[in-house]
MIDOSE-1310 file (N, C-alpha, C; in nm, 2 decimals, decimal comma, always signed):
residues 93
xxxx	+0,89/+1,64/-3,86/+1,02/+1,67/-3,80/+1,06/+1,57/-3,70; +1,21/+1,52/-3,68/+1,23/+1,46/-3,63/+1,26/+1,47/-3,45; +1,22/+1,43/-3,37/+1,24/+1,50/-3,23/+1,33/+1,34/-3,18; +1,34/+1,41/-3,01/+1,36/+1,29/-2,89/+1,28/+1,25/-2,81
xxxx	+1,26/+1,18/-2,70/+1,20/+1,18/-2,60/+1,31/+1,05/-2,56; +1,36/+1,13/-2,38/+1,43/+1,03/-2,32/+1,34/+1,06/-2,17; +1,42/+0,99/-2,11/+1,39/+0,95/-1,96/+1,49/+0,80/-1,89; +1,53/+0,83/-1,78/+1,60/+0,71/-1,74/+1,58/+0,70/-1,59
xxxx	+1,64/+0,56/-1,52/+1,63/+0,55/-1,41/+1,75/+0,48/-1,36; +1,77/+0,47/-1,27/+1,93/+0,40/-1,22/+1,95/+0,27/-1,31; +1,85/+0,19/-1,33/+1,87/+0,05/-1,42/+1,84/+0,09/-1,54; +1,74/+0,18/-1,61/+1,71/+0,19/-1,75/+1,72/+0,30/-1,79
xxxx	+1,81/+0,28/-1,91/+1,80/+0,42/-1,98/+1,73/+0,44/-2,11; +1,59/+0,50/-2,16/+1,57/+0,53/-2,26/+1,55/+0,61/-2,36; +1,58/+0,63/-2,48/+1,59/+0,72/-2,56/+1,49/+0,69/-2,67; +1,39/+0,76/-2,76/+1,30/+0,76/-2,83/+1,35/+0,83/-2,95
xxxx	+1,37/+0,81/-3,11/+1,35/+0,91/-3,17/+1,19/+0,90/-3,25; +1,12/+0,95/-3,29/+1,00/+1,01/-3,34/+1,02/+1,11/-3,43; +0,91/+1,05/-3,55/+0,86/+1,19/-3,63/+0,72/+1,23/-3,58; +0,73/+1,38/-3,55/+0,62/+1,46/-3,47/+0,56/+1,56/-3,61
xxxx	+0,47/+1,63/-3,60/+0,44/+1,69/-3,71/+0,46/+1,84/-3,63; +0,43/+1,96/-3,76/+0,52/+2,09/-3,71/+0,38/+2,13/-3,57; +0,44/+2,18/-3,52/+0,34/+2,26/-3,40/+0,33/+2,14/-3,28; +0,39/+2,03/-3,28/+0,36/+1,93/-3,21/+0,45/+2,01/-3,06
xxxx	+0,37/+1,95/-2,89/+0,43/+2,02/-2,81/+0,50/+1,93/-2,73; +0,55/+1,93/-2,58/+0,64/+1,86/-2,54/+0,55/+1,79/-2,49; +0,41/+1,78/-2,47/+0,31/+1,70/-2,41/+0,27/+1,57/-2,51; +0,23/+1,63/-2,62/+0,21/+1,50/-2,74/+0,30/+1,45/-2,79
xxxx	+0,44/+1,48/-2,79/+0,55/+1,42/-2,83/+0,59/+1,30/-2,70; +0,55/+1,35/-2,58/+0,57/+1,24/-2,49/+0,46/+1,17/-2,55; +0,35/+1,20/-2,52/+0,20/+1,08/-2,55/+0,27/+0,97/-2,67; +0,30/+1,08/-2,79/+0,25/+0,99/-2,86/+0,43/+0,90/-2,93
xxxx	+0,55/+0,94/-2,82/+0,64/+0,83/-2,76/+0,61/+0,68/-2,72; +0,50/+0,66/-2,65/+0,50/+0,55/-2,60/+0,58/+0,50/-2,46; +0,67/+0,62/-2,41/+0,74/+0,62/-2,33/+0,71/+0,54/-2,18; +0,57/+0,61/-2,15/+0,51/+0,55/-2,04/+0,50/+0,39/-2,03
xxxx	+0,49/+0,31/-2,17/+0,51/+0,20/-2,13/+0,59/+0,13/-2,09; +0,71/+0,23/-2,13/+0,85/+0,12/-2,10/+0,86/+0,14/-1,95; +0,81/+0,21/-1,85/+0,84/+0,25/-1,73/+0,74/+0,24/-1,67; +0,72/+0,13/-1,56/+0,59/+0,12/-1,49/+0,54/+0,24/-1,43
xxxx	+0,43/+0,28/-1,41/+0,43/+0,35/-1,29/+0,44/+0,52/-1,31; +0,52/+0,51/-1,47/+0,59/+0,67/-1,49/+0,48/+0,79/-1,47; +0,47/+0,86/-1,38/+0,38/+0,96/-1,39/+0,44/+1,14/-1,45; +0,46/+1,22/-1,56/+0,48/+1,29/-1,55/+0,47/+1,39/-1,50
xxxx	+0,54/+1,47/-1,39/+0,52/+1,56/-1,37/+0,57/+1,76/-1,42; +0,46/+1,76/-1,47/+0,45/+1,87/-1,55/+0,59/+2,01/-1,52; +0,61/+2,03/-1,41/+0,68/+2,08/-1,37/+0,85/+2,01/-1,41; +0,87/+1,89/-1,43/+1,00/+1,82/-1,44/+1,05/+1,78/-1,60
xxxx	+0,98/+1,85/-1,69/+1,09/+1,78/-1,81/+1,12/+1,90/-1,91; +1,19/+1,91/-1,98/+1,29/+1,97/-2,06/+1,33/+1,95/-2,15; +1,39/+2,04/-2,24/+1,48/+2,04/-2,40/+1,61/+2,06/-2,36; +1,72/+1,97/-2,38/+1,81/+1,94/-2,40/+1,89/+2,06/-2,21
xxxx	+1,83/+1,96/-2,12/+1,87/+2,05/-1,98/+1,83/+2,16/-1,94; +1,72/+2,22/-2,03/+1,66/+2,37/-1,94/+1,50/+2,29/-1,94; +1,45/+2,35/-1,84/+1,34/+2,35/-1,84/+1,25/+2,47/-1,91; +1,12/+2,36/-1,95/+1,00/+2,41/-2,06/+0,88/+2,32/-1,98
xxxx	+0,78/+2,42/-2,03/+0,64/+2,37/-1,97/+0,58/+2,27/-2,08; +0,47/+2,17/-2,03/+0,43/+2,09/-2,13/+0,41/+2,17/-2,26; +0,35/+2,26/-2,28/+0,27/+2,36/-2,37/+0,38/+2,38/-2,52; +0,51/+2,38/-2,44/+0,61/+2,41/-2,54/+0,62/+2,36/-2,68
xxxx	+0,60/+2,41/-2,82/+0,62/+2,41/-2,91/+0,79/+2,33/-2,95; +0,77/+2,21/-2,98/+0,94/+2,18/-3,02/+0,96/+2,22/-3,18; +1,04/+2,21/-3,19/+1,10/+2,25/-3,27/+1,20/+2,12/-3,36; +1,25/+2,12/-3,50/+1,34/+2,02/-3,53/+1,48/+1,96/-3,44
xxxx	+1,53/+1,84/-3,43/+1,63/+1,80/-3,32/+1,63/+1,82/-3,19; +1,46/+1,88/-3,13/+1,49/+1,88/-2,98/+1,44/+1,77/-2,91; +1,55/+1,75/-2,83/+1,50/+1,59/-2,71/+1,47/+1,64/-2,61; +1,32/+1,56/-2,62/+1,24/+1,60/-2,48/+1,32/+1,54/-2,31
xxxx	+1,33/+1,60/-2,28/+1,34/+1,49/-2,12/+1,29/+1,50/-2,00; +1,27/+1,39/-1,94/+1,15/+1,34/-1,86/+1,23/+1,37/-1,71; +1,24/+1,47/-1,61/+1,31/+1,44/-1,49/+1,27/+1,38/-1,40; +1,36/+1,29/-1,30/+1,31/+1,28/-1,19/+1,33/+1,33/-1,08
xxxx	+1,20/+1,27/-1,00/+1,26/+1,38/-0,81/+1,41/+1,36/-0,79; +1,50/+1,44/-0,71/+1,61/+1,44/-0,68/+1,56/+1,34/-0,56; +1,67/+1,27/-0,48/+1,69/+1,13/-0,42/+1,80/+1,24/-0,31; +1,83/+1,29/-0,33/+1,89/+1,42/-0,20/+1,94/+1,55/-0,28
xxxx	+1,91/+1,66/-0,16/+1,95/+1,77/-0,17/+2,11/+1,81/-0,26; +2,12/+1,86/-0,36/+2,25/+1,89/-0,38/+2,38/+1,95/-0,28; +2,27/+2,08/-0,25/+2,34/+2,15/-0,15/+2,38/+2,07/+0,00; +2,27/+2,03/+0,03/+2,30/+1,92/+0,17/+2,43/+1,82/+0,15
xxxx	+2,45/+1,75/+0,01/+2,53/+1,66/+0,00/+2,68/+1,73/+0,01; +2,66/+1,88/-0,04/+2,80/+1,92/-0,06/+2,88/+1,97/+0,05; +2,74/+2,00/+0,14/+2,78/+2,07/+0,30/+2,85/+1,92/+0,37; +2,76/+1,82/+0,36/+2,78/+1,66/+0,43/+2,96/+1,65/+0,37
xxxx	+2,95/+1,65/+0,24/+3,06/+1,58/+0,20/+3,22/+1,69/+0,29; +3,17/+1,85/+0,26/+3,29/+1,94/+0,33/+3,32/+1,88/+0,45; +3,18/+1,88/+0,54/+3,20/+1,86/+0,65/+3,30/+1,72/+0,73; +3,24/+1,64/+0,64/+3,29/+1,52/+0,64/+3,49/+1,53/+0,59
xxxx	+3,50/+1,59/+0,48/+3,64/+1,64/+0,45/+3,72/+1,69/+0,57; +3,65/+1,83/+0,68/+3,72/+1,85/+0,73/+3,74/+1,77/+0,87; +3,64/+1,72/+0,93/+3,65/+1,62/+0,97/+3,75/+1,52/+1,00; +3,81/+1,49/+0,83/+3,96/+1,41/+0,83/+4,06/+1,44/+0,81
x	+4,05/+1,54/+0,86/+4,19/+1,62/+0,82/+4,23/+1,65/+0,99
């Protein structure tokens, strides 16, 4: 079956398609990607990747057409940015 495996970073964006065989999980479908080499350094953390925006644990059984994806740490708080940015709004007013 045919799957994904992506992952990107502010300069590189990568996308993988792969044939995985049935029962294959979101952990050997990375492995056997190749992904890690295009990205020095890449460590996955088990906790951070996903089918098409939800999160799933490595363990996960894919299924035909699902793209794996690799997340990374957030670089700031959502909520902090949105308080900063109000604050900042009212501010200029």
């Amino acid at each position: 079956m045919e799957v994904e495996v992506a992952y990107a970073t502010p300069e590189k964006q990568v996308l993988l398609k792969l044939d995985v065989p049935e029962g294959c999980t979101v952990a050997e479908a990375i492995e056997r990607s190749g992904i890690k080499s295009e990205f020095s350094g890449l460590e996955i953390d088990p906790k951070a990747v996903g089918i098409f925006s939800r999160k799933v644990p490595l363990q996960h059984v894919l299924r035909q057409g699902d793209r794996v994806e690799i997340y990374r740490p957030l670089i700031a708080d959502p909520k902090e940015m949105r308080r900063q940015r109000a604050q900042a709004s009212r501010e200029g007013n």
